[in-house]
Structure formats: structure tokens, C-alpha cells
Phi, psi and omega in degrees: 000119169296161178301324205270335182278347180280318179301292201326284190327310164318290187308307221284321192301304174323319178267178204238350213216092164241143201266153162212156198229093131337217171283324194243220196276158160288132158244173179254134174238165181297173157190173169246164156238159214209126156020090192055007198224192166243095185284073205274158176239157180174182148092328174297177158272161170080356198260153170305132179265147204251032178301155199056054135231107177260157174281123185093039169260188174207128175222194193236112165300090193241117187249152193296157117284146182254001140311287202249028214357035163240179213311157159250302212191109203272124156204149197256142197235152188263132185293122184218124139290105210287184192202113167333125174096346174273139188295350146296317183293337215260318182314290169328300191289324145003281196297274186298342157329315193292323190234038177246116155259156179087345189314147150286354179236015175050236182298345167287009188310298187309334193283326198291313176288328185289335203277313198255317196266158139264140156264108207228136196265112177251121186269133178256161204254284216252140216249345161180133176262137158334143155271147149314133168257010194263170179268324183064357180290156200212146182283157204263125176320143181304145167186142143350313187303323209231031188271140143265120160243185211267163192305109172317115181348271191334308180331255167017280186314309172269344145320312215274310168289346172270349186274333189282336167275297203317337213234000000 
């Protein structure tokens, strides 16, 4: 193993988080790492969504410190798509089990990503890309997640009464 696929490895196993780039803007998604490679789950409800990653693409990977979340190290990777039922999908999927929090269907998970989700294996081709000196920072893709609405009347009132029985 060369030092830059042993840092790809280093890096990607260490972080929790890595931004990837398709076709479109990067998002960051959760993944594992599995034999050699970075395993993401998505494209379902309730799952991280995995646009502009097709099987047999190819896209650019950056990964975090997961301490001071900034960049360590870029490469770019080739996209696969694992097929449900296979003893790599079954390894993989193992593997991000382990590391999903929060599922809402617990031990039915696997059946629910063969059914519903992709699972998709990003390899690395180039073993490390320039970093960027530019900041990249970017305003955050639209999501559900992030509506804010405004404070219910009430809300105040009853803070302001629950403090007032302490004392």
C-alpha cells in the first residue's frame, strides 16, 4: 500500500463524515469503511439522499478531521453499487448497521435498504487531489430538516411559569 492510499484509509476510517461530489454540489454523508473501500447507505425514507451518484461514476471525496472538522485529504473515487443478497452487500451492510443511529426500524433495517435504498461502494482510483486554498464554503442545500418556524405564543408563558414554581 502506498503512504497516500495508506492517509486515504487513515483519514476516511477516522472520520465519521465525508463530503462527496457527483454530478451535483457536495453533501456530507455518514459512510463506513470496509475493505478498502467507503460504504454509504441512502436514496430511501428516512436515509441520507445520495444525488449524482450513479454506479459507475465516478466522484470526489474530502474528508474531515473529525477534532477540528478541517480538511485532511481528497480523492477521488469510483462508484458501485452493491446488489442486495450479495456476500459484499451482506459484509457492507453489516458493517453500516453498526454505525446507523437513531434507525427507526432496528434489527429490519437490512431488509428495508434491500428493498428500499442504495448501497453504494466508493473506491479509491487516485490516491489523493490537491486540496483546495479557497474556503468552499457554500450556503446549505434546501432540506426539511432545517425549516424553522416561528416560536409558539404560548411558549414564553409557560417558561416564564414553570420558573416561577422554583422559587
Amino acid at each position: 500500500m502506498t503512504e497516500e492510499l495508506f492517509l486515504v484509509e487513515e483519514a476516511t476510517k477516522k472520520s465519521g463524515l465525508v463530503w462527496v461530489r457527483g454530478t451535483g454540489p457536495a453533501r456530507a454523508l455518514w459512510h463506513v469503511w470496509h475493505d478498502g473501500a467507503a460504504h454509504v447507505v441512502g436514496d430511501g425514507p428516512g436515509e441520507q439522499p445520495l444525488p449524482g451518484l450513479a454506479d459507475g461514476a465516478t466522484a470526489e471525496v474530502t474528508v474531515r478531521s473529525k477534532d477540528k472538522g478541517g480538511r485532511i485529504v481528497a480523492w477521488t473515487a469510483a462508484v458501485r453499487q452493491l446488489t442486495p443478497g450479495t456476500e459484499e452487500w451482506d459484509a457492507a451492510v453489516a458493517e453500516l448497521k453498526g454505525k446507523r443511529l437513531n434507525a427507526p426500524d432496528g434489527e429490519a433495517m437490512p431488509e428495508r435498504w434491500a428493498r428500499e435504498c442504495r448501497v453504494l461502494r466508493l473506491d479509491p482510483r487516485t490516491a489523493t487531489t490537491a486540496l483546495p486554498d479557497a474556503s468552499l464554503a457554500a450556503v446549505p442545500l434546501p432540506s426539511p430538516a432545517t425549516t424553522r418556524r416561528p416560536v409558539p405564543a404560548a411558549l414564553p408563558k409557560l417558561l416564564l411559569r414553570r420558573k416561577k414554581k422554583r422559587r
